[in-house]
C-alpha positions as a Markdown table, in Angstrom:
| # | Residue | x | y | z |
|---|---|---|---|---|
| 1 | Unk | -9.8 | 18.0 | -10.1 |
| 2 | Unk | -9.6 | 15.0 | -8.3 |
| 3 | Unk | -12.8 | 12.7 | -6.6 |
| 4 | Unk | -14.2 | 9.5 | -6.2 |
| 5 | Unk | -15.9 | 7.6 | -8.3 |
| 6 | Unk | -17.4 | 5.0 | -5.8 |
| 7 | Unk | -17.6 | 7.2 | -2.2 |
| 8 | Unk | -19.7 | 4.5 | -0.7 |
| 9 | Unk | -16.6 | 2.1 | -0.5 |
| 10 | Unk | -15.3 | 4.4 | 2.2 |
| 11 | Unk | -18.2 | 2.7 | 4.5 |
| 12 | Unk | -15.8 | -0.2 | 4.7 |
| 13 | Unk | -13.3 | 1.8 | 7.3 |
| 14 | Unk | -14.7 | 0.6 | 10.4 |
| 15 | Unk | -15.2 | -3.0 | 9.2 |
| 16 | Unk | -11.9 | -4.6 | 11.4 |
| 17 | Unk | -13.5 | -2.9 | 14.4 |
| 18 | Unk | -16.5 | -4.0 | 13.6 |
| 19 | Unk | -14.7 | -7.8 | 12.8 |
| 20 | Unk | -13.2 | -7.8 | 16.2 |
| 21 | Unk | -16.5 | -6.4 | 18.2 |
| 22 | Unk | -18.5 | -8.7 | 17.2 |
| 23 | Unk | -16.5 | -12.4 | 16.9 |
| 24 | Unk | -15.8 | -14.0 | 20.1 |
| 25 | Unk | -12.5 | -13.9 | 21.3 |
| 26 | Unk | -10.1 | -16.7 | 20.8 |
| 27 | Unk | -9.5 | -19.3 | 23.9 |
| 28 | Unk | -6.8 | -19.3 | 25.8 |
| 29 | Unk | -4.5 | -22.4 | 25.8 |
| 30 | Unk | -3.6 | -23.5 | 29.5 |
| 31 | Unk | -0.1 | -24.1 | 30.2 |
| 32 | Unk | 2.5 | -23.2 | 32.2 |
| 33 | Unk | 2.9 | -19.5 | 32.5 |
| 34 | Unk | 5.4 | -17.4 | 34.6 |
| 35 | Unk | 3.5 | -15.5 | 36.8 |
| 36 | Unk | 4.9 | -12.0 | 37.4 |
| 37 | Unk | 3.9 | -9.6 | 40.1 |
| 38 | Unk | 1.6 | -6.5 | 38.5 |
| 39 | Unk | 4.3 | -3.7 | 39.2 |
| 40 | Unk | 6.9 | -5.8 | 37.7 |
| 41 | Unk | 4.7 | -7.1 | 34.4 |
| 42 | Unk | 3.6 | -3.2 | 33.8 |
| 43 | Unk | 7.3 | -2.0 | 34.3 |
| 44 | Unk | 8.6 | -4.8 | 32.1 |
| 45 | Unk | 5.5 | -4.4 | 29.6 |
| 46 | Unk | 6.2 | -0.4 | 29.4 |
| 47 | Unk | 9.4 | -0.4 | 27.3 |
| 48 | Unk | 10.1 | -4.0 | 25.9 |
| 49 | Unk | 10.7 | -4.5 | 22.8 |
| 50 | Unk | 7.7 | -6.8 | 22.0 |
| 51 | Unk | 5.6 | -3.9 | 22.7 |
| 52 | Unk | 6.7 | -1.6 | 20.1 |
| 53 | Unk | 7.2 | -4.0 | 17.3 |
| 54 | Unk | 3.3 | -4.6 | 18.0 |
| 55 | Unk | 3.1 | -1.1 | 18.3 |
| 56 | Unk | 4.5 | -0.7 | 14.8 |
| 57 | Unk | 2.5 | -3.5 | 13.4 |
| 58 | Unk | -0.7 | -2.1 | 14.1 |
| 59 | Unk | -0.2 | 1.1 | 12.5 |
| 60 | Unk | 1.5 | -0.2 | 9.2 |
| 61 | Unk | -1.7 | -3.0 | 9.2 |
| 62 | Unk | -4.0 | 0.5 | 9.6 |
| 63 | Unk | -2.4 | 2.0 | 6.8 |
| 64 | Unk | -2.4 | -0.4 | 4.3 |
| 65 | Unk | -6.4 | -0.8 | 5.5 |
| 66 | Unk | -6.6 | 2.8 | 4.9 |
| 67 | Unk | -4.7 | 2.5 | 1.2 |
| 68 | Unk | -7.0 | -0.7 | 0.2 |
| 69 | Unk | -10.4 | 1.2 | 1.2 |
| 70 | Unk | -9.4 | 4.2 | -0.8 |
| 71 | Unk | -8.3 | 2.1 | -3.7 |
| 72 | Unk | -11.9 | 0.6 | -3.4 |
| 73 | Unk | -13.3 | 3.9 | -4.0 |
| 74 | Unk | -11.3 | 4.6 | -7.1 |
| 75 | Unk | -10.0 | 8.0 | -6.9 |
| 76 | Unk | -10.0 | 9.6 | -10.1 |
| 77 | Unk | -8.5 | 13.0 | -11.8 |
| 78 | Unk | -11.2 | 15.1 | -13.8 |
| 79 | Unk | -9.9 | 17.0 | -16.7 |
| 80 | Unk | -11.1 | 20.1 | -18.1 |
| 81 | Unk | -15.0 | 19.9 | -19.7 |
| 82 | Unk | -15.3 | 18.6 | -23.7 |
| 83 | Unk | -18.5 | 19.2 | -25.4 |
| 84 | Unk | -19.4 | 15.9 | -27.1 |
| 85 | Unk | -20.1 | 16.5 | -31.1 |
| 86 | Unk | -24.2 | 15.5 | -30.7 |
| 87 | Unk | -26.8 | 16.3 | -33.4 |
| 88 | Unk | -30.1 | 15.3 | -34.7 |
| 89 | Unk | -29.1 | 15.0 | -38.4 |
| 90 | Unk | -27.5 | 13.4 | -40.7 |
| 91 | Unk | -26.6 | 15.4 | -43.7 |
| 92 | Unk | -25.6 | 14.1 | -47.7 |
| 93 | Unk | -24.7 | 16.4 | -50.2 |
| 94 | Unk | -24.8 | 15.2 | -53.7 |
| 95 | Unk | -22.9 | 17.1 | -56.2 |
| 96 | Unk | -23.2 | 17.1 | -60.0 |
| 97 | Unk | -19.8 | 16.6 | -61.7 |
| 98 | Unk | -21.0 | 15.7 | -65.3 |
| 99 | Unk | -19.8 | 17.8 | -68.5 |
| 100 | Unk | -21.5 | 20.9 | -67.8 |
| 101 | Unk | -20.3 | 21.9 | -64.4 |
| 102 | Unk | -16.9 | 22.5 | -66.4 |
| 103 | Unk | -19.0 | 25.8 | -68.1 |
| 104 | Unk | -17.0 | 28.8 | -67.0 |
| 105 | Unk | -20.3 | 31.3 | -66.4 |
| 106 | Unk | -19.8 | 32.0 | -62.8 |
| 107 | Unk | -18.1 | 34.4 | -61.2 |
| 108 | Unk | -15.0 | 34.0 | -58.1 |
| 109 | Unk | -13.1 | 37.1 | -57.0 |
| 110 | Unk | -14.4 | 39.1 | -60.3 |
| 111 | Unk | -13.3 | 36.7 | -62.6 |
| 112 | Unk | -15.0 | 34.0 | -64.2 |
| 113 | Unk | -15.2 | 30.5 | -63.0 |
| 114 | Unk | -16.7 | 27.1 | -63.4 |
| 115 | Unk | -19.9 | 26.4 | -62.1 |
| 116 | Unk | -17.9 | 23.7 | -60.0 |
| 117 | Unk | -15.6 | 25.9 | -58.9 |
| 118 | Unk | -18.6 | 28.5 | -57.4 |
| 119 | Unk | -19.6 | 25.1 | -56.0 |
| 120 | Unk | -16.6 | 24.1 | -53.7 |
| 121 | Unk | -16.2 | 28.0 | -52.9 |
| 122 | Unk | -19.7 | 28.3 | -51.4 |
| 123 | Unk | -20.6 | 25.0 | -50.4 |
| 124 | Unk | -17.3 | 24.8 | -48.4 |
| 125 | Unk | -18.5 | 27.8 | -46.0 |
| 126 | Unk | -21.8 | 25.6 | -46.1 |
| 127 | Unk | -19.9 | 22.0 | -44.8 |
| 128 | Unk | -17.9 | 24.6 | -42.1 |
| 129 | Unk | -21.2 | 26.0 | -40.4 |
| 130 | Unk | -22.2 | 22.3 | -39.9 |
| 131 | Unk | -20.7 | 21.8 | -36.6 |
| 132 | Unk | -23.0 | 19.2 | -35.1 |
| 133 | Unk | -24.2 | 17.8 | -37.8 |
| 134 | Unk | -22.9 | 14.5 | -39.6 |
| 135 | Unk | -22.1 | 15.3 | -43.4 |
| 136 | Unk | -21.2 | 13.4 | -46.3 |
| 137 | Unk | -20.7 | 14.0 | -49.7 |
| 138 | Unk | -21.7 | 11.9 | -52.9 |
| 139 | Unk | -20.0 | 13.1 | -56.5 |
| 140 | Unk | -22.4 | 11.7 | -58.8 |
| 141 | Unk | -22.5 | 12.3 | -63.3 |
| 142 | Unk | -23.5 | 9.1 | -65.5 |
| 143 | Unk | -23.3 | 6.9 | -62.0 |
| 144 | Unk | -22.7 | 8.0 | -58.2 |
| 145 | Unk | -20.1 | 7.2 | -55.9 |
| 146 | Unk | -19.4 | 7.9 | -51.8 |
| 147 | Unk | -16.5 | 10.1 | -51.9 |
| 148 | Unk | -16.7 | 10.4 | -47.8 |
| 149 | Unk | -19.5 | 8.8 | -46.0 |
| 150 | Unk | -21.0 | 10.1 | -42.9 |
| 151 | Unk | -18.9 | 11.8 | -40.5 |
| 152 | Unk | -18.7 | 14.7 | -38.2 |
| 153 | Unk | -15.1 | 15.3 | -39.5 |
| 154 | Unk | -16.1 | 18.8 | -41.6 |
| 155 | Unk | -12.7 | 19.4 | -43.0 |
| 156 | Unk | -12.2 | 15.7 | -44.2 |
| 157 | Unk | -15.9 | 16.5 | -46.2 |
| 158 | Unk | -14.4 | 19.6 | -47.6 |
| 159 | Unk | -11.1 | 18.8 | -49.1 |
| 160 | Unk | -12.9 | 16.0 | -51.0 |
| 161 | Unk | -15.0 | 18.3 | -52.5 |
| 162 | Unk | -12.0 | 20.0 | -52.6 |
| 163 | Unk | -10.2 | 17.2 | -55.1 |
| 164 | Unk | -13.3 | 16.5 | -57.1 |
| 165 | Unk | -12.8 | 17.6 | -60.8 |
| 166 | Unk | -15.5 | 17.0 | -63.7 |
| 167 | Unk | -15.5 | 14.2 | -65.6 |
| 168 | Unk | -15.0 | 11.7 | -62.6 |
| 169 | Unk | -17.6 | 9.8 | -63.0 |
| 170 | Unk | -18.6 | 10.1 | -66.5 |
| 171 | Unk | -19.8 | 13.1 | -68.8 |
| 172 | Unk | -24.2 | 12.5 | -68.7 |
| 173 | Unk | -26.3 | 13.5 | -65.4 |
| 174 | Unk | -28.0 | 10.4 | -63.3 |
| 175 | Unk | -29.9 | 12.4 | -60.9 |
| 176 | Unk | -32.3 | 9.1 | -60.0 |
| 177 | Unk | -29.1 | 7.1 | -59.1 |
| 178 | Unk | -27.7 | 9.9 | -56.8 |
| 179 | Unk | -31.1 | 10.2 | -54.8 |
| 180 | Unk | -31.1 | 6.4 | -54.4 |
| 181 | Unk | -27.5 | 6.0 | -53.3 |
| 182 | Unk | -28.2 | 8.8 | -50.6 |
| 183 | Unk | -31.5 | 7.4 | -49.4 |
| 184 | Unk | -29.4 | 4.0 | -49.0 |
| 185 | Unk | -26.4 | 5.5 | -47.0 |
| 186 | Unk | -28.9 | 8.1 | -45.0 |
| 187 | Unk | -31.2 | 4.7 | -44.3 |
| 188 | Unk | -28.4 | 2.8 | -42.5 |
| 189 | Unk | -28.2 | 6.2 | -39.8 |
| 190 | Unk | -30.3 | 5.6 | -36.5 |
| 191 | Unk | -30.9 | 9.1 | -36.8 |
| 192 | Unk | -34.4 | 10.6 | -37.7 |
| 193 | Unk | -33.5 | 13.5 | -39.3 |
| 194 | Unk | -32.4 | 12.8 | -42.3 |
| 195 | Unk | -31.6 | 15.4 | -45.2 |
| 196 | Unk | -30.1 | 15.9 | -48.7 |
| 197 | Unk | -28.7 | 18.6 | -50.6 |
| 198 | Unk | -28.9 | 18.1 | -54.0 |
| 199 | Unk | -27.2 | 20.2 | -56.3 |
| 200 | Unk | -27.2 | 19.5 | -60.5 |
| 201 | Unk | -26.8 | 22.0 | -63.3 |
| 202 | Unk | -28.6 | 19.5 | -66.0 |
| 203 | Unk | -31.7 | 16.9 | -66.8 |
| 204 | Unk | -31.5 | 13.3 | -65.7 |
| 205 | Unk | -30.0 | 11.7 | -68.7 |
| 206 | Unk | -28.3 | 8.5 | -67.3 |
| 207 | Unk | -28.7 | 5.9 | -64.9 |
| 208 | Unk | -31.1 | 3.4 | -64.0 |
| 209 | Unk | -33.6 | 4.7 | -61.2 |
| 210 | Unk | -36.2 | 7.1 | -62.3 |
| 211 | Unk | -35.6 | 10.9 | -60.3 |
| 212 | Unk | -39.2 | 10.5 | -58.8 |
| 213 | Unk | -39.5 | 7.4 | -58.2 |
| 214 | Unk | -36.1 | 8.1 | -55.9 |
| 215 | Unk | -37.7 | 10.7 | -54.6 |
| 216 | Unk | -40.2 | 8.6 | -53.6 |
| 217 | Unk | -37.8 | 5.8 | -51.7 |
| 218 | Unk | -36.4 | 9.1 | -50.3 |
| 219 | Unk | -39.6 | 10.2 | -48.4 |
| 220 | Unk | -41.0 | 6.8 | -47.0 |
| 221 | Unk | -37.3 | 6.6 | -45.6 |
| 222 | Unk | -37.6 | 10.0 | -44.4 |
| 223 | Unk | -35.3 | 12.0 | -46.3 |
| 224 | Unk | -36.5 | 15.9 | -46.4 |
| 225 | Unk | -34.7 | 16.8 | -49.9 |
| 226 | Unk | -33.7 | 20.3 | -50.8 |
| 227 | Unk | -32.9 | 20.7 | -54.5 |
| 228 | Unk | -30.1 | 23.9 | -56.0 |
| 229 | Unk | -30.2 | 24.5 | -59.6 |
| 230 | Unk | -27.3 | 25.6 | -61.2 |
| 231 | Unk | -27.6 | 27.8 | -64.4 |
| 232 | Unk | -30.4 | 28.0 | -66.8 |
| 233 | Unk | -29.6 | 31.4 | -67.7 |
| 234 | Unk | -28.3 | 32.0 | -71.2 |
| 235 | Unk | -26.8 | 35.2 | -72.7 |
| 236 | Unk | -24.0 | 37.2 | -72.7 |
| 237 | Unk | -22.5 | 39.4 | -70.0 |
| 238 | Unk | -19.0 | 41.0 | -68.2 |
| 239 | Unk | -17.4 | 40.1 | -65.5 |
| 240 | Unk | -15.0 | 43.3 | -64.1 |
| 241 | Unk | -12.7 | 43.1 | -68.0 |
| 242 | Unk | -13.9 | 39.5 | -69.1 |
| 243 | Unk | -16.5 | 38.7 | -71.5 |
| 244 | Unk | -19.1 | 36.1 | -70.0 |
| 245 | Unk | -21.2 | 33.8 | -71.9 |
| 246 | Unk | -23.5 | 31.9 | -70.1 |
| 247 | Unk | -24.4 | 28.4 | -72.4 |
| 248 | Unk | -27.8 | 27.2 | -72.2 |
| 249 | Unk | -27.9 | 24.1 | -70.9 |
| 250 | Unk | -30.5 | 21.3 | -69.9 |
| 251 | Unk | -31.3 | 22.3 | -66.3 |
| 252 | Unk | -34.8 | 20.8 | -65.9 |
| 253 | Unk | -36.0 | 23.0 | -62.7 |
| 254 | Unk | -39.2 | 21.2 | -63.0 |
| 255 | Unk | -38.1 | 18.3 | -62.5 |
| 256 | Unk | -36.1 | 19.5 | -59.3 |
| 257 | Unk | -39.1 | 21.0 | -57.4 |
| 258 | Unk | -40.8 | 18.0 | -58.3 |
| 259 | Unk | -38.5 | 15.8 | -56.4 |
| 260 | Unk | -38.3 | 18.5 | -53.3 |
| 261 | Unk | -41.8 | 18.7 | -52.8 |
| 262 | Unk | -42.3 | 15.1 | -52.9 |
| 263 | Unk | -40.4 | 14.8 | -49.8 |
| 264 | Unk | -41.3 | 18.1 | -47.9 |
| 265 | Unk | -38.5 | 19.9 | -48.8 |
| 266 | Unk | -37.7 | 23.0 | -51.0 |
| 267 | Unk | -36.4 | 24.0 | -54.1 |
| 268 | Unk | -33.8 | 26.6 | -54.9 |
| 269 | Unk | -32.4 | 28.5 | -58.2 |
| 270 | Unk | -29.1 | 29.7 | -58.5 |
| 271 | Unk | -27.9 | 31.2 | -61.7 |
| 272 | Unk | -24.8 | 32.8 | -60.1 |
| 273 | Unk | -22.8 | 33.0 | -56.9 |
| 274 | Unk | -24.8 | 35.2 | -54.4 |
| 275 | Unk | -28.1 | 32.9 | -55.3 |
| 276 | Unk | -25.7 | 30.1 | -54.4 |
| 277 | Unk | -24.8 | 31.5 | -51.6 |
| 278 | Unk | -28.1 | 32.3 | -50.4 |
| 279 | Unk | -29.8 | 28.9 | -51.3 |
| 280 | Unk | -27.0 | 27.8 | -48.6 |
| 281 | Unk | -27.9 | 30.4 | -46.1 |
| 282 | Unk | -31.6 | 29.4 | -46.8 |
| 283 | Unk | -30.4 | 25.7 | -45.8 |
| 284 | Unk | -29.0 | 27.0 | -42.4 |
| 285 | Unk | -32.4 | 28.4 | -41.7 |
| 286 | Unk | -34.7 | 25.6 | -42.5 |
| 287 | Unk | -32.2 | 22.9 | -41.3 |
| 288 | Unk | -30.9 | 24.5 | -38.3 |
| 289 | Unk | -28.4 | 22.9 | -36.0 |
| 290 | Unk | -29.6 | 20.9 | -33.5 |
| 291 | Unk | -27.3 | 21.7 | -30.4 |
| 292 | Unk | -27.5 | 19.4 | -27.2 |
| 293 | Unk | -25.9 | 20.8 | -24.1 |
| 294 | Unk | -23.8 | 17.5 | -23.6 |
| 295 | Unk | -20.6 | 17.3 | -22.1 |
| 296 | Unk | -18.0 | 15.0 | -20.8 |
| 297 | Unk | -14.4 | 15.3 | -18.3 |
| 298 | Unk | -11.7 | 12.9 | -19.4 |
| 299 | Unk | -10.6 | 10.6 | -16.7 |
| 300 | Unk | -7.4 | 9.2 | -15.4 |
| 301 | Unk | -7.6 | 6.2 | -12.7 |
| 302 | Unk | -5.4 | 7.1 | -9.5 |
| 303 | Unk | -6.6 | 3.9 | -7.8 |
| 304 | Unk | -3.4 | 1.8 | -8.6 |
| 305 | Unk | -1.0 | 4.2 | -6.5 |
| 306 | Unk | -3.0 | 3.8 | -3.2 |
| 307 | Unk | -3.9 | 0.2 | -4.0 |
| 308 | Unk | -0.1 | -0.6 | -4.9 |
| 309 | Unk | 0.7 | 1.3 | -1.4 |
| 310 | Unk | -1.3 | -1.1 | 0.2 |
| 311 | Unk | 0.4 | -4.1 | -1.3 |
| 312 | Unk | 4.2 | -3.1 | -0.1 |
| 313 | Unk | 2.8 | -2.3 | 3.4 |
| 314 | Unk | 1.3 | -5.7 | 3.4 |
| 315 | Unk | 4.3 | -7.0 | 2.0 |
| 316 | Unk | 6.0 | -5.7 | 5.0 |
| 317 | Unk | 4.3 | -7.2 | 7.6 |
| 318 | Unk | 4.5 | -10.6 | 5.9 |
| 319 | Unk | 8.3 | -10.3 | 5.7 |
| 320 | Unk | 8.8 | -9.0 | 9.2 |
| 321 | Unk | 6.6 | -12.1 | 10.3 |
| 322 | Unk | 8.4 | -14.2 | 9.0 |
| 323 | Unk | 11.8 | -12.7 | 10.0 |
| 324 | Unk | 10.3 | -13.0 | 13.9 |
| 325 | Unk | 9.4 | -16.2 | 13.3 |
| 326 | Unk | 12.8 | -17.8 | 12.2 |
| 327 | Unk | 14.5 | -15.6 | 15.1 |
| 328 | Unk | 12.4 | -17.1 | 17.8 |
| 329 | Unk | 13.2 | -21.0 | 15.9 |
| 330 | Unk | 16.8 | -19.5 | 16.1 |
| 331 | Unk | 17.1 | -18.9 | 19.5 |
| 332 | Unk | 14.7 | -22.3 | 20.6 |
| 333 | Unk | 17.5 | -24.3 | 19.0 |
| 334 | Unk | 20.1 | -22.6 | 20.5 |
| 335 | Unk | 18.7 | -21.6 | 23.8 |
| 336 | Unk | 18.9 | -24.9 | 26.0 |
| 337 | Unk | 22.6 | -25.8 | 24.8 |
| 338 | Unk | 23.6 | -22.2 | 27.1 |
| 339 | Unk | 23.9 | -23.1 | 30.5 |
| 340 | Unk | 24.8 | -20.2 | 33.2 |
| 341 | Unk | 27.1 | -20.9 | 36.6 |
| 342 | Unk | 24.3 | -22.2 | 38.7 |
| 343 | Unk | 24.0 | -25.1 | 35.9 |
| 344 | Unk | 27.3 | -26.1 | 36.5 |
| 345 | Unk | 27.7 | -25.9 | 39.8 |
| 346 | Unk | 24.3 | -28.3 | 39.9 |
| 347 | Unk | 26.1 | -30.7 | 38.2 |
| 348 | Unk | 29.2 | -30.5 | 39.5 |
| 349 | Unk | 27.5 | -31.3 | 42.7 |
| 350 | Unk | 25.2 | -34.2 | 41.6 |
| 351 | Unk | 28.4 | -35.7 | 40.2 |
| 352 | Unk | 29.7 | -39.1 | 42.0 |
């Protein structure tokens, strides 16, 4: 689709009539002048050369007048509509990669699996229903780390989690540290809506920032936090022909709701995959998408073909000018050095 991004310029069409309405016209020189009869002057005036090279020169000047006005309104091709990736949140989830989450009490395709494998499984189809929301991910055990910051790039997000493997960042659980190394990133966002996902299968046994005194950095900064506790189920059990035995570990799920209610937000248990699944699903519905009808059509500046029209036309007329003007120097040099009969026969007779 092609328009104009500045239609108003096209006002400036008239502006040479305009120009030549309303200055005075030039004087006229007095001099000689070779005074023709009417009949003779229109006759000669009909067909002489002059005439149509003025002829000429006032349509090519109307044309490149033309060219330049629509240059000035910068015509412009449209591409198709691209909805613009807008959202009201930005979204951190913090994933527990300490020693336990190696525990193979889980269960993927009817067989058993870690507790981080049931992780990146579900959480994956989590990061995928984000689509206008920012997420990052923070891998945290005895200390935390960004392993991608804030971005609307989903799949980037989930092949991280994708390459994270237990033990990364040490063997002991720093819950505080994680909150406070969310609050910071999520703190630098313009954003209001700010929210973290939390997800540990163990007590906070490392690092140097108290879990509730995080928790409460993360609600005067605005952080709604929503806590997932993995495990904390012991016993035995099958999976389809494999013998499962679920360790009892150190989940502290007191200590979880503690911090979610501290900042308005909720607290979920998951002992296996469908509860993990459906603390995500529980996500979607408390922090739903925030879509904004927003759009924008890609475009590609046309203005340089007219506009470099323009120039060669004007070009033209420069170069013909000048052309006329070294004929007519041409034929002043050359013109009084002719002489016809009657010459000659003048000065044969004023001879002695």
């Amino acid at each position: 689709m092609t328009t104009l991004a500045w239609p108003w310029a096209l006002a400036l069409l008239p502006l040479p009539l305009l120009v030549r309405w309303l200055l005075p016209r030039a004087r006229r020189v007095g001099g000689r002048a070779l005074r023709l009869p009417a009949a003779t002057a229109l006759a000669a005036l009909a067909g002489t050369p002059d005439t149509r090279r003025r002829w000429w020169r006032l349509i090519v000047a109307t044309a490149a007048w033309l060219l330049l006005v629509l240059a000035a309104a910068r015509p412009q091709w449209l591409g198709e509509p691209a909805a613009l990736p807008m959202s009201g949140r930005d979204l951190m989830l913090a994933v527990d990669v300490s020693g336990s989450m190696e525990q193979p009490d889980f269960e993927l395709a009817g067989a058993p699996a870690t507790r981080l494998a049931a992780v990146k499984q579900v959480a994956r189809d989590f990061i995928e229903d984000r689509v206008q929301d920012r997420v990052g991910l923070i891998l945290f055990a005895s200390q935390p780390y960004v392993q991608t910051p804030l971005t609307y790039d989903r799949a980037a997000v989930a092949h991280m989690l994708e390459e994270a493997v237990v033990g990364i960042a040490g063997r002991d659980t720093a819950i505080g540290d994680a909150i406070g190394l969310a609050v910071k990133r999520l703190r630098e966002q313009p954003q209001e809506n700010r929210v973290l996902v939390l997800l540990s299968d163990g007590d906070h046994t490392a690092g140097r920032v108290a879990p509730m005194q995080a928790a409460r950095l993360a609600e005067r900064a605005g952080v709604r936090i929503y806590s997932i506790g993995l495990g904390g189920v012991a016993g035995d059990g099958r999976i389809g022909g494999y013998q499962l035995r679920r360790a009892a570990d150190d989940l502290n799920p007191a200590l979880l709701q503690a911090i979610a209610a501290a900042t308005g937000g909720r607290y979920f248990s998951a002992s296996d995959t469908g509860e993990l699944a459906s603390a995500y699903r529980a996500l979607d519905r408390l922090e739903p998408n925030v879509r904004q009808l927003e759009t924008y059509r890609p475009a590609q500046e046309l203005y340089p073909v007219p506009a470099a029209a323009a120039l060669l036309l004007s070009l033209a007329l420069v170069l013909a000018a000048q052309l006329r003007a070294g004929a007519r120097g041409l034929i002043a040099v050359t013109g009084p050095a002719t002489q016809g009969p009657a010459g000659s026969a003048r000065e044969h007779a004023d001879a002695p």
